[in-house]
C-alpha positions in Angstrom: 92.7 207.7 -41.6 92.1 211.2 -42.7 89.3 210.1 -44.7 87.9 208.0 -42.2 87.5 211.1 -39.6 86.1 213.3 -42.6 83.5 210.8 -42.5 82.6 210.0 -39.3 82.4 214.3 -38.3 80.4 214.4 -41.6 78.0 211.9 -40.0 76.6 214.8 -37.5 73.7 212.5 -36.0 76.7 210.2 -34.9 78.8 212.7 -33.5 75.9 214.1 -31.4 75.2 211.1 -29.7 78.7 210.4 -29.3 78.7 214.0 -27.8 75.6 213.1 -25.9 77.7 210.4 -23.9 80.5 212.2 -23.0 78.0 215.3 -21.4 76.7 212.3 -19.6 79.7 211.4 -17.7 81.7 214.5 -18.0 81.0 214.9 -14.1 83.4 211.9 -13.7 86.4 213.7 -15.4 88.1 216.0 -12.7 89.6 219.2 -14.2 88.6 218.8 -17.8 85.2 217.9 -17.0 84.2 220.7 -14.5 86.1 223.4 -16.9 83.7 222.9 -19.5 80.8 221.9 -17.1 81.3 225.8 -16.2 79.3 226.9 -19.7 76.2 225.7 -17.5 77.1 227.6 -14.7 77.7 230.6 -16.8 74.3 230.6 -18.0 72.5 229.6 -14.9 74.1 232.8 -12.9 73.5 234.7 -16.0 69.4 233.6 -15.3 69.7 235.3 -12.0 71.8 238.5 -13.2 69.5 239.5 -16.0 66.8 238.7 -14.1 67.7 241.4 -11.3 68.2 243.8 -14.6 65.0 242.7 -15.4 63.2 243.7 -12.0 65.6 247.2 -11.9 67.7 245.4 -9.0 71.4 245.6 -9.2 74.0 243.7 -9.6 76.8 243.4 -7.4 79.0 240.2 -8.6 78.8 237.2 -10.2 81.2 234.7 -9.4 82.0 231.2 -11.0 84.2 228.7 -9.1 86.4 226.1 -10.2 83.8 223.3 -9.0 81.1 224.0 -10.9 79.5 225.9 -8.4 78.5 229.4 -8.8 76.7 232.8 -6.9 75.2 235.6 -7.8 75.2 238.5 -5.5 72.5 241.3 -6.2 69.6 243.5 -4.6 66.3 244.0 -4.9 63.6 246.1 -4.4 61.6 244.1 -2.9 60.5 240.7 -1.7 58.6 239.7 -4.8 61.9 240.4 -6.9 64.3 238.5 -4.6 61.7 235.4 -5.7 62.2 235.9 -9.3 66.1 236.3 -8.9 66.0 233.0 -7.0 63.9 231.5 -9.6 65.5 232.3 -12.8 68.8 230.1 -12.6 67.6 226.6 -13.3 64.7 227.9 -15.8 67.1 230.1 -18.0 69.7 227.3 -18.0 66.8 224.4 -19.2 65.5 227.3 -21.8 68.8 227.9 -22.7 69.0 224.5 -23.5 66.4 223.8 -25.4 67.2 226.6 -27.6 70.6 225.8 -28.4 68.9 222.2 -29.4 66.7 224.5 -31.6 69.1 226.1 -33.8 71.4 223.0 -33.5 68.5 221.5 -35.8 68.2 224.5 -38.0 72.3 224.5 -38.8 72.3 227.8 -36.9 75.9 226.1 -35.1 77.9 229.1 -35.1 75.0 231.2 -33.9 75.0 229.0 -30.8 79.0 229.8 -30.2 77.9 234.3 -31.2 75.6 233.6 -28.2 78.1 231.9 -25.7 80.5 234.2 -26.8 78.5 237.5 -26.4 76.9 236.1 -22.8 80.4 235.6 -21.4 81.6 239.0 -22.5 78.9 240.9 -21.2 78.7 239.1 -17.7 82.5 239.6 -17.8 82.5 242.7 -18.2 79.8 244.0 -16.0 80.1 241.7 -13.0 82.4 238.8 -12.8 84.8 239.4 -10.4 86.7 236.6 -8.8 89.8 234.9 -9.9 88.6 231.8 -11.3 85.6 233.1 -13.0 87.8 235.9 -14.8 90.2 232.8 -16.1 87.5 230.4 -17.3 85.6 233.7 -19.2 88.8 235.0 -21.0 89.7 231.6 -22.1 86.2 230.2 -23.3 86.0 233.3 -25.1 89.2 232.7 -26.9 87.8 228.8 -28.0 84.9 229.8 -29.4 86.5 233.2 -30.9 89.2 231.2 -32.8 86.3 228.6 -33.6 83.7 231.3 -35.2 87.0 233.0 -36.9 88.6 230.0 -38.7 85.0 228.8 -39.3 85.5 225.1 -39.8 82.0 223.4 -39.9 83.0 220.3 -38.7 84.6 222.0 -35.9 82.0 224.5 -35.7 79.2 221.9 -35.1 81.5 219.6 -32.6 81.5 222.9 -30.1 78.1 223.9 -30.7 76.7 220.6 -30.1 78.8 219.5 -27.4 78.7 222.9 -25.3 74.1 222.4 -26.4 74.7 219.1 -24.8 76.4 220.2 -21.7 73.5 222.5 -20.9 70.9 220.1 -21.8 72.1 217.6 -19.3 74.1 220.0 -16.6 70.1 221.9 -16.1 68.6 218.2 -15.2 71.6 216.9 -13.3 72.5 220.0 -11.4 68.4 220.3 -10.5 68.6 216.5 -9.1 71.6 217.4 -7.0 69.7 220.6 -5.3 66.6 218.5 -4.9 68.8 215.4 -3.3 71.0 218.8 -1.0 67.2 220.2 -0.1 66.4 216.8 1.3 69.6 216.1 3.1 70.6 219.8 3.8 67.8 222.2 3.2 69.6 225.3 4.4 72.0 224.2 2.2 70.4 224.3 -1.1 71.5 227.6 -2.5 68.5 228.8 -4.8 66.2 226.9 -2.7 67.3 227.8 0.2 66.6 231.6 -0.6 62.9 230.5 -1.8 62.4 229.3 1.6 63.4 232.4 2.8 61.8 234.7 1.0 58.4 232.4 0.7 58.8 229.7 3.9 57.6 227.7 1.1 59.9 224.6 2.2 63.4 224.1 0.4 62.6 220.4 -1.1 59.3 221.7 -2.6 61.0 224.3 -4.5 63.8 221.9 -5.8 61.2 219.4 -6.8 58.9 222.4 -9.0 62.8 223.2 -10.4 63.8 219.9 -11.3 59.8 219.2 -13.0 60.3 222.1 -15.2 64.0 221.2 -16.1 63.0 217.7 -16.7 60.3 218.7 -18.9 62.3 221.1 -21.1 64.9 218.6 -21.4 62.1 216.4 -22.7 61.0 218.6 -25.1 64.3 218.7 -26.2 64.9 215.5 -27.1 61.3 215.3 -28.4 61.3 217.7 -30.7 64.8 217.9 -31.4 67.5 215.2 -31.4 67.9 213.3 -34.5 66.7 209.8 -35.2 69.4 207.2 -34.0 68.1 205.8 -37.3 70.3 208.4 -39.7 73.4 207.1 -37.8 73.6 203.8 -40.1 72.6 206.1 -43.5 
């Protein structure tokens, strides 16, 4: 049996698709799911916090709730800034994405985990302030600490690729959902909802240019970057 596992994690093209289908219906799982769903969250308001850095705005708090949901609370110097906060979530998360993919390909696993690691420690430090978003930090910092220290490549590339994964999917799934919200409930769309105040550019249009460019990173993604399902069978 021993052997039998050795083999399959050996078989990394197997395991990521493997990993691939349980990203696609981690929504479905209650706790477990949205826990690890989170990562995405993590990086999105992480878009909009550096962003504000960026633009010399500051940054008030960032919260991240237990449902997967997330805010950002900042200020800006101006109108033109507020836009670019707004913006920056669902790109940064899709980039984010794509890059992961990018070293996943290279073997740069553990470099994936220095970067989650490092992300949640400085947003933790400088500006998450609620409850839940302290809890799911300190312990998702402890995973992929005790993963980089004991170094177990296997292990190693399970949590890299399955936290990639996450992100991959999360950026184009989480994009639908606004764009479906902005139809439904347009003041309701968070991120879009500010564009359309800030712009009066409506809600839904902004959630459709979002979910274009998520879609096409994602694309590029698995373009340029999953492996053949051929190498499962080698």
């Amino acid at each position: 049996m021993h052997d039998f596992m050795d083999k399959v994690l050996g078989n990394h093209t197997l395991v990521f698709y493997i990993l691939l289908a349980i990203a696609l219906f981690l929504t479905r799982i209650p706790v477990i799911g949205k826990y690890f769903r989170s990562v995405n969250t993590l990086i999105h308001e992480g878009g909009h916090a550096f962003m504000t850095l960026l633009v010399s705005g500051e940054v008030i708090a960032v919260n991240l709730f237990a449902d997967t949901s997330g805010n950002t609370i900042t200020k800006a110097k101006s109108k033109f800034f507020q836009v670019l906060i707004s913006l920056a979530g669902y790109p940064v998360s899709a980039a984010c994405g794509l890059l992961f993919l990018f070293l996943l390909s290279k073997g740069y696993n553990i470099l994936i985990l220095f970067v989650l690691v490092s992300l949640t420690l400085l947003l933790m430090v400088l500006s998450i302030r609620n409850a839940y978003g302290l809890f799911w930090s300190g312990t998702f910092t402890i995973i992929n600490l005790l993963l980089i220290y004991f170094n177990q490549s296997n292990w190693v590339y399970l949590a890299a690729a399955f936290f990639s994964l996450i992100v991959v999917v999360d950026s184009v799934l989480s994009s639908v959902i606004l764009f479906v919200i902005s139809i439904k409930t347009p003041k309701k769309a968070g991120d879009a909802s500010n564009l359309e105040k800030f712009t009066k550019i409506p809600a839904v249009i902004w959630s459709i240019l979002l979910l274009a460019f998520s879609g096409y990173i994602a694309y590029l993604g698995m373009k340029h970057y999953f492996p053949p399902v051929s190498e499962i069978i080698k």
